[in-house]
C-alpha positions in Angstrom: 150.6 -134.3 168.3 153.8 -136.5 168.7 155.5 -135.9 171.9 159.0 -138.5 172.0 157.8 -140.5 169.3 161.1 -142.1 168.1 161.5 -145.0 169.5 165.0 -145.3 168.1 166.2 -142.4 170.9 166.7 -142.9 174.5 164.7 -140.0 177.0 164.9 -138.8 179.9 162.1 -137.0 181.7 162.0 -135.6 185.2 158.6 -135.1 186.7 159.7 -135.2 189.9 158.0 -132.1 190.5 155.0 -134.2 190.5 156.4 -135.4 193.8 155.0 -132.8 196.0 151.8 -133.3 196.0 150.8 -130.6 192.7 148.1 -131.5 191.0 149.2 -131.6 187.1 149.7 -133.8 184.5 153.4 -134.4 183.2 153.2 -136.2 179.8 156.0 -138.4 178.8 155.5 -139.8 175.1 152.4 -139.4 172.7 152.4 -141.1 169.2 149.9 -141.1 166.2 151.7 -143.9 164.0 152.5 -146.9 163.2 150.0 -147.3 166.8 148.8 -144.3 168.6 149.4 -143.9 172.2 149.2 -141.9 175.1 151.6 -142.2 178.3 151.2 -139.8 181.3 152.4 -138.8 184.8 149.5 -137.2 186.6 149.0 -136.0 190.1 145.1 -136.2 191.1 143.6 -133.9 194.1 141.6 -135.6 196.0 137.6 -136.5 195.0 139.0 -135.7 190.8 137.5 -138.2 188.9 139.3 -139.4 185.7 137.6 -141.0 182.4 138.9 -143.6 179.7 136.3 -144.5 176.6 137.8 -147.8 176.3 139.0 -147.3 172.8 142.5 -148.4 173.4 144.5 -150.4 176.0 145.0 -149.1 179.4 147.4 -149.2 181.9 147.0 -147.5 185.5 149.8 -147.6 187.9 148.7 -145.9 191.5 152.4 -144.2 192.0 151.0 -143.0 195.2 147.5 -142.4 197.1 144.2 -144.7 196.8 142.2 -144.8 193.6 138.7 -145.7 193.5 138.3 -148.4 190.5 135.0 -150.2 190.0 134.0 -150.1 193.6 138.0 -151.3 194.7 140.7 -149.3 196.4 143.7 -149.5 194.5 146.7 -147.8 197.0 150.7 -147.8 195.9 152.4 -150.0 193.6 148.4 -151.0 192.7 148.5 -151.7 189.0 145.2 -152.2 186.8 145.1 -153.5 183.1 141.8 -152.7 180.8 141.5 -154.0 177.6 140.1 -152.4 174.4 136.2 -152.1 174.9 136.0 -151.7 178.6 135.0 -148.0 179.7 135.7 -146.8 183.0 135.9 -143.8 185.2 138.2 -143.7 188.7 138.7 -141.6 191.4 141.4 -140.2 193.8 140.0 -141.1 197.1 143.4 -138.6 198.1 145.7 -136.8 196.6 147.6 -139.6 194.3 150.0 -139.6 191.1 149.1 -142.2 188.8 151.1 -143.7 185.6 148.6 -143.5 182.6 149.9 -145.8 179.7 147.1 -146.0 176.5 147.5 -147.4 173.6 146.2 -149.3 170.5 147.8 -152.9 171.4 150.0 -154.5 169.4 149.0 -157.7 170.5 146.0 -159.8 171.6 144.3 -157.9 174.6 141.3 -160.0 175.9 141.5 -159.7 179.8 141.4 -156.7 182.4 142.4 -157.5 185.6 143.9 -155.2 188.5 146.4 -156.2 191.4 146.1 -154.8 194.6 149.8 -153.1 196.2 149.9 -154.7 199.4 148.7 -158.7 197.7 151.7 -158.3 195.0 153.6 -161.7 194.7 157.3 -160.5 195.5 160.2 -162.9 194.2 163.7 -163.1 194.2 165.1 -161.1 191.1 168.1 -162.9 189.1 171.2 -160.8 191.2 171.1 -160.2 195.0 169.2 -157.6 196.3 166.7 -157.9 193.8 163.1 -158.6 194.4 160.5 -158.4 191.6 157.1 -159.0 191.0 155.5 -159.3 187.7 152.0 -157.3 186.5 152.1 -158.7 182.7 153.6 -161.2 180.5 152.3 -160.8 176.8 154.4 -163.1 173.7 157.3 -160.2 173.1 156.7 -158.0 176.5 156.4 -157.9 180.4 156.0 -155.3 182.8 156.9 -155.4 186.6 157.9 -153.9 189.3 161.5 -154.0 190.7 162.7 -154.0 194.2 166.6 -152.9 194.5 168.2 -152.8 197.9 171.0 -150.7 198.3 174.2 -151.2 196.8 172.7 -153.7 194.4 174.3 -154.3 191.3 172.7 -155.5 188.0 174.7 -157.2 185.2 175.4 -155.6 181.9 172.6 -156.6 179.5 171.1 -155.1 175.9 167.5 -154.7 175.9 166.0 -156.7 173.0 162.9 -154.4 172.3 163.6 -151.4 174.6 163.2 -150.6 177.9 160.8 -148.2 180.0 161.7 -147.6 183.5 159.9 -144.8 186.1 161.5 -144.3 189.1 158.9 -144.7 192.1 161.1 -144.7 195.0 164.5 -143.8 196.1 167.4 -143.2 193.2 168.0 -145.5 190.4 171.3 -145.3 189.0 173.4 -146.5 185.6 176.6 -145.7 184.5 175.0 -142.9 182.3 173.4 -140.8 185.3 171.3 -141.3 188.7 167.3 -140.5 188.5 165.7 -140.0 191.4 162.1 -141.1 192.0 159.7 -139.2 189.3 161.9 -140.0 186.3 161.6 -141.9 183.2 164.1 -143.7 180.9 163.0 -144.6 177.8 166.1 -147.2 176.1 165.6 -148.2 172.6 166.1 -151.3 171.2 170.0 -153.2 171.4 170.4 -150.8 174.1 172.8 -151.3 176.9 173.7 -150.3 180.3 174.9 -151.9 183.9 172.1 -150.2 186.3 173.0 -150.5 190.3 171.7 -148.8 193.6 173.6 -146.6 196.1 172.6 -146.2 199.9 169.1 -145.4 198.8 167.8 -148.6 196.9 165.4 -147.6 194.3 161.9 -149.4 193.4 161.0 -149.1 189.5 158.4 -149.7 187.2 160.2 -151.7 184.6 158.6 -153.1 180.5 161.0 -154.8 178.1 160.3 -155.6 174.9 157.6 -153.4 173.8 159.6 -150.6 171.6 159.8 -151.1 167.7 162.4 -152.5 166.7 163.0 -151.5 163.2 
């Protein structure tokens, strides 16, 4: 099954439904070739328990609620990395909505780690207003997460690699729309845009350079 596979078109998805509490899974792009992958929204009731084989990569982002991860708790913004070979199964200590990103790496994966939420390093981003924190730096790619106060305003840049963003909080906005948190953008590669905040500041999962380029 391939479900927004071309990495060459920008998405959209709203699973903002998600939001209120349903449990459900809300998936946002699947892919067979040139590396298969998996990437999901999915709300957890509490006590469901959720299993990954370790044959790929895996990314967990707690969106909201407290995960159970190898004997840790794992609230918002916690974000845990498992390479290849490492097997695990989690739990939603409460209801929660979790970002699920697997995938066959594209480059060297040797270490799993997981940062708590609340013992995130927060830094000051490169415009006012902006505070960011990062989760992963690999040779091409990092992911983070992105704190915009409102009424911040980003400069005009072209992502080199494409660009994934999901909304967790408030609205993020460019000058192509305004997604509320629960969305995803998927940019492609030489993409462009000028992305700002109104009165609501937004906080956003953000990875650059990870999207063929070809």
């Amino acid at each position: 099954m391939n479900l927004h596979s071309d990495h060459s078109l920008r998405i959209v998805v709203d699973a903002t439904d998600l939001k209120s509490g349903r449990a459900g899974e809300c998936p946002l792009e699947q892919r067979d070739v040139p590396a298969p992958s998996r990437i999901t929204l999915r709300a957890f009731e509490a006590g469901e328990t959720w299993s990954h084989d370790g044959s790929k990569l895996l990314e967990v982002l707690v969106v909201r609620g407290l995960l159970k991860l190898n004997g840790e708790d794992l609230g918002p913004a916690s974000y845990a990395r498992l390479a290849p070979g490492v097997s695990t199964t989690f739990t939603a200590a409460e209801a929660s909505m979790v970002y699920l990103n697997e995938r066959t790496p594209t480059e060297p994966e040797k270490d799993s780690y997981a940062l708590r939420g609340e013992d995130l390093d927060w830094r000051q981003g490169m415009v006012p207003g902006l505070k960011v924190t990062s989760l992963h730096q690999g040779l091409t790619k990092h992911t983070a997460l992105v704190r915009w106060a409102p009424e911040t305003r980003f400069n005009p840049h072209t992502h080199v690699g494409g660009e994934e963003i999901l909304v967790l909080e408030g609205v993020f906005r460019d000058e192509h729309g305004s997604y509320p948190a629960g969305t995803w953008i998927r940019s492609p590669h030489m993409s462009n845009h000028r992305p700002f905040t109104g009165p609501e500041g937004a906080t956003i999962l953000v990875k650059v350079g990870h999207l063929d380029v070809a």
